[in-house]
VMD Tcl script that builds the backbone (N, CA, C; Angstrom):
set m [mol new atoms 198]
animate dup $m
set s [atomselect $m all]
$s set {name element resname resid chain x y z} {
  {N N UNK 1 A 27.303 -10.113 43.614}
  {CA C UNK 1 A 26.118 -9.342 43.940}
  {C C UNK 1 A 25.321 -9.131 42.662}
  {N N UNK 2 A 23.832 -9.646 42.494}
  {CA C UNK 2 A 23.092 -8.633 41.628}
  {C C UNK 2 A 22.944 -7.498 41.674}
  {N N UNK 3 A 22.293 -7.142 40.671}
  {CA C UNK 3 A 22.110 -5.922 39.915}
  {C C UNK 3 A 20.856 -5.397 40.911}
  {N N UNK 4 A 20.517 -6.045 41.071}
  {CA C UNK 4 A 19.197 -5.759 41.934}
  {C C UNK 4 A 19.482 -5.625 43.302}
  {N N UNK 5 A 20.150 -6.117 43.980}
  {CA C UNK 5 A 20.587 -6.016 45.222}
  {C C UNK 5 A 21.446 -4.922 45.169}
  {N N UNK 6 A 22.221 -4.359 44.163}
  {CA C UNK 6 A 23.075 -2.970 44.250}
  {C C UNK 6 A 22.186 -2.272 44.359}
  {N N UNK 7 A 21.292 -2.846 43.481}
  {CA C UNK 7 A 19.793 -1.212 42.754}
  {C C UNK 7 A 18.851 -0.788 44.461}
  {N N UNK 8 A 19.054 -2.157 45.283}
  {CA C UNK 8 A 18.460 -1.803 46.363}
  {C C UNK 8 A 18.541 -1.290 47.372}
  {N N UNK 9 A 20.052 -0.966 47.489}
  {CA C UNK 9 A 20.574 -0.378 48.302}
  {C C UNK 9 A 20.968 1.402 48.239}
  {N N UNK 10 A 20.395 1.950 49.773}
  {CA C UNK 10 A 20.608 3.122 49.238}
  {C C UNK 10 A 21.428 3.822 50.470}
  {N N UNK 11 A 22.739 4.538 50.218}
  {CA C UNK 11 A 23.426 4.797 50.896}
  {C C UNK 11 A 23.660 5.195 52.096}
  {N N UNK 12 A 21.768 6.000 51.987}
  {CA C UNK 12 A 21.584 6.487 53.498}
  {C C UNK 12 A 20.676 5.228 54.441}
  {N N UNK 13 A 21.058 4.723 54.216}
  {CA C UNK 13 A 20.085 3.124 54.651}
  {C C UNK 13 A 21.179 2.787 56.433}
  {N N UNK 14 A 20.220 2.757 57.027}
  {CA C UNK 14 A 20.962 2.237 58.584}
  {C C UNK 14 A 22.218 1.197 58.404}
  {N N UNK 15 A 22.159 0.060 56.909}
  {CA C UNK 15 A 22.975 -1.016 57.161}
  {C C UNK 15 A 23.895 0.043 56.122}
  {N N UNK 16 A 25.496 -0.615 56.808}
  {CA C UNK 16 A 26.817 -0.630 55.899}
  {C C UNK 16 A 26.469 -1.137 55.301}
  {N N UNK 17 A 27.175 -1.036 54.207}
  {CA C UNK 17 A 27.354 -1.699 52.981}
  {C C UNK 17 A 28.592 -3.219 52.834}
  {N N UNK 18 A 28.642 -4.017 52.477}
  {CA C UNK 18 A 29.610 -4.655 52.414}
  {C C UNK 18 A 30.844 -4.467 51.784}
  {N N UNK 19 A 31.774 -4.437 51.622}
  {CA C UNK 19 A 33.228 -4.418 50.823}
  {C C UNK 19 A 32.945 -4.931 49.409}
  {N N UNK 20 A 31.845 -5.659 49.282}
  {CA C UNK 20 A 31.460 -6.352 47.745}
  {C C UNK 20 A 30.847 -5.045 47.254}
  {N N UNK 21 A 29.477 -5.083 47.973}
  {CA C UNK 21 A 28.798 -4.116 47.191}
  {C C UNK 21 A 28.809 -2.446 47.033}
  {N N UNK 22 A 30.010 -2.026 48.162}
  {CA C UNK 22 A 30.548 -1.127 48.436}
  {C C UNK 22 A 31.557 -0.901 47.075}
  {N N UNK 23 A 32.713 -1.751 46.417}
  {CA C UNK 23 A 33.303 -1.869 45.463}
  {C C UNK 23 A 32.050 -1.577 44.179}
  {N N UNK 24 A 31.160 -2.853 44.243}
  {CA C UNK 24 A 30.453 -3.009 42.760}
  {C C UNK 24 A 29.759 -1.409 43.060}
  {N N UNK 25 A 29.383 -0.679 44.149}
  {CA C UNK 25 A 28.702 0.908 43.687}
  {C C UNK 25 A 30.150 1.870 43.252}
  {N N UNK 26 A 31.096 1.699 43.686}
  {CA C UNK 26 A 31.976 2.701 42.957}
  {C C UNK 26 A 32.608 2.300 41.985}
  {N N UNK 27 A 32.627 1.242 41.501}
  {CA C UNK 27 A 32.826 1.305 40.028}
  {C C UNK 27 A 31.976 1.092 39.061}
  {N N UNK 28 A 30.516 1.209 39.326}
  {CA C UNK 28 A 29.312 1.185 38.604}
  {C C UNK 28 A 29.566 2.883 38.599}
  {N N UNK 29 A 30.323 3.589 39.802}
  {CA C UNK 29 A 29.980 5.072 39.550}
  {C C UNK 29 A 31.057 5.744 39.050}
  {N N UNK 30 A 32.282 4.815 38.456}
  {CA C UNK 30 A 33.614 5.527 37.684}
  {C C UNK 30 A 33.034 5.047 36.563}
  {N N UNK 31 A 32.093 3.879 36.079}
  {CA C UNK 31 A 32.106 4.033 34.573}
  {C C UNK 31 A 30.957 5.025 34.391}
  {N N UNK 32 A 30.223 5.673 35.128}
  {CA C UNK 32 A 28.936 6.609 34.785}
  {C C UNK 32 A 30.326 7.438 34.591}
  {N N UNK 33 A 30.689 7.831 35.703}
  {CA C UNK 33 A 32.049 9.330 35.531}
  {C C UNK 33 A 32.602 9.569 34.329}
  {N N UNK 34 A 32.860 8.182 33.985}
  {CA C UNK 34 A 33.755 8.073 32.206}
  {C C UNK 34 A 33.009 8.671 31.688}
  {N N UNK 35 A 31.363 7.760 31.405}
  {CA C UNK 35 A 30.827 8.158 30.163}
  {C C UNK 35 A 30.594 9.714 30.370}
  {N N UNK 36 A 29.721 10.211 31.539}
  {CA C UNK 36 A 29.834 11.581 31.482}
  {C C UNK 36 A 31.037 12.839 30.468}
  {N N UNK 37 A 31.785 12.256 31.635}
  {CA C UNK 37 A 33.028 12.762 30.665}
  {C C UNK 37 A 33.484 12.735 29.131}
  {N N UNK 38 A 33.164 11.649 28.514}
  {CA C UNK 38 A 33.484 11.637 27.372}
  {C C UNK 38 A 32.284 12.089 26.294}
  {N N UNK 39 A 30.983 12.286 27.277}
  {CA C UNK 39 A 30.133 13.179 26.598}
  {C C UNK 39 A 30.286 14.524 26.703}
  {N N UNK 40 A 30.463 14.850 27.562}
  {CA C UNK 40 A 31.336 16.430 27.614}
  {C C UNK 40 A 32.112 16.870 26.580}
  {N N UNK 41 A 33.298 15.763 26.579}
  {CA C UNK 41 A 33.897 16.252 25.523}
  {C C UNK 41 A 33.685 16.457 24.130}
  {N N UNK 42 A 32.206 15.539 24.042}
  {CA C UNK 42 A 32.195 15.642 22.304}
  {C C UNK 42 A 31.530 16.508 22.778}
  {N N UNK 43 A 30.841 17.111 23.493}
  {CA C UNK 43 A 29.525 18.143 23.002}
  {C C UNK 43 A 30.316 19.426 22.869}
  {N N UNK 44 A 31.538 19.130 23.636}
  {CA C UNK 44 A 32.529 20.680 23.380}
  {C C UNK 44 A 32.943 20.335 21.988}
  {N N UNK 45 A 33.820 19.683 21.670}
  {CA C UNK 45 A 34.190 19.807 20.671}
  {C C UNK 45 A 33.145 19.932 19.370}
  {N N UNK 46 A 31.958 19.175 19.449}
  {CA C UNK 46 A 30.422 19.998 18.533}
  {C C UNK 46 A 30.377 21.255 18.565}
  {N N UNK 47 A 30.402 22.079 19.839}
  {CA C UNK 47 A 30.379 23.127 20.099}
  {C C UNK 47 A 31.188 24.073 19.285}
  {N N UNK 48 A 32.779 23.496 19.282}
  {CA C UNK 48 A 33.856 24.387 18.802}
  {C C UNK 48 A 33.801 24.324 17.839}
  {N N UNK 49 A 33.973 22.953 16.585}
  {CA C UNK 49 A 33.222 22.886 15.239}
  {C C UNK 49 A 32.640 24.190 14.833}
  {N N UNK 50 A 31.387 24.037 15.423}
  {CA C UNK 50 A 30.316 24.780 14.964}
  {C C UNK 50 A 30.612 26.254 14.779}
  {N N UNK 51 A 31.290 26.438 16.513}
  {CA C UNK 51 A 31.972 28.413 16.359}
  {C C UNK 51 A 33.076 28.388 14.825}
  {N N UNK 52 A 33.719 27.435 14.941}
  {CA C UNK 52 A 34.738 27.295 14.326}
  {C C UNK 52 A 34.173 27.701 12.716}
  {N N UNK 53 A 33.335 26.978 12.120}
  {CA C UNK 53 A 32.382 27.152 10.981}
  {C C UNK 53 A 31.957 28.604 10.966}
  {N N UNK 54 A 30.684 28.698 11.710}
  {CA C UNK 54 A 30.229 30.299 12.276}
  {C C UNK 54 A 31.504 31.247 11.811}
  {N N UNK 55 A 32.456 31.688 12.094}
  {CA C UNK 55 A 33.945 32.176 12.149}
  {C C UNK 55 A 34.062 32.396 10.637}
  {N N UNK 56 A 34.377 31.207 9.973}
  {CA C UNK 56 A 34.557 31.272 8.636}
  {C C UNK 56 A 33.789 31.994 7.692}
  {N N UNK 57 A 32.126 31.374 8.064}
  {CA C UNK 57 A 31.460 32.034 7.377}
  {C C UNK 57 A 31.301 33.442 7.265}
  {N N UNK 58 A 31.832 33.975 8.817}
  {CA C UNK 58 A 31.808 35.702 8.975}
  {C C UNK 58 A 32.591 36.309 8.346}
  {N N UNK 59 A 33.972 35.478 8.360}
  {CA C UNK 59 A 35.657 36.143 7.912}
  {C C UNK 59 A 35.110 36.451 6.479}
  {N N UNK 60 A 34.053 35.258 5.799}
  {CA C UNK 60 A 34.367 34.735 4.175}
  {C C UNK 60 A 33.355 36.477 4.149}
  {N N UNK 61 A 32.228 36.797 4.947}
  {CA C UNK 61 A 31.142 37.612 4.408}
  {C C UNK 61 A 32.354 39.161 4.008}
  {N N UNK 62 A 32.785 39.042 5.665}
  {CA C UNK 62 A 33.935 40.301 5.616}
  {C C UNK 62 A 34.373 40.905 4.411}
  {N N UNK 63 A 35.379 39.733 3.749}
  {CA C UNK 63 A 35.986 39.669 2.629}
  {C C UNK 63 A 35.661 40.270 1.308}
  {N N UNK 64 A 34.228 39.976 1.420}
  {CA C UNK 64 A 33.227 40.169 0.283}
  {C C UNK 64 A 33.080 41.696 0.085}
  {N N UNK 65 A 32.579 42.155 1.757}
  {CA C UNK 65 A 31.786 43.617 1.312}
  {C C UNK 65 A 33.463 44.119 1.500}
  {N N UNK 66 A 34.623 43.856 1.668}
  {CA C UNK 66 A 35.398 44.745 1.595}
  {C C UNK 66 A 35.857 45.390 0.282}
}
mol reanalyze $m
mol bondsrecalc $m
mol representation Tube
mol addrep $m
């Protein structure tokens, strides 16, 4: 199946789908799932970094005026 013939098909469409192009849309939609996912995870872990930093810099101010 092309790319174009997946791209044309839309789920709520009167025709089934075939077993081909039925396959090529769900695993065109587990590798979106991956990447999603593995953008998630860095943006958390950016996230935690960052608190993680933030943290230090507070503990280090603490320290100071004590």
């Amino acid at each position: 199946m092309t790319e174009k013939e997946m791209h044309s098909y839309r789920l709520t469409s009167m025709v089934e789908p075939s077993d081909k192009m039925l396959d090529a849309i769900m695993s065109g939609v587990a590798v979106m799932a991956r990447q999603s996912t593995e953008n998630a995870h860095k943006e958390l872990v950016r996230r935690f970094d960052a608190l993680k930093r933030e943290i230090k810099v507070y503990q280090e101010s603490l320290r100071k005026h004590a």
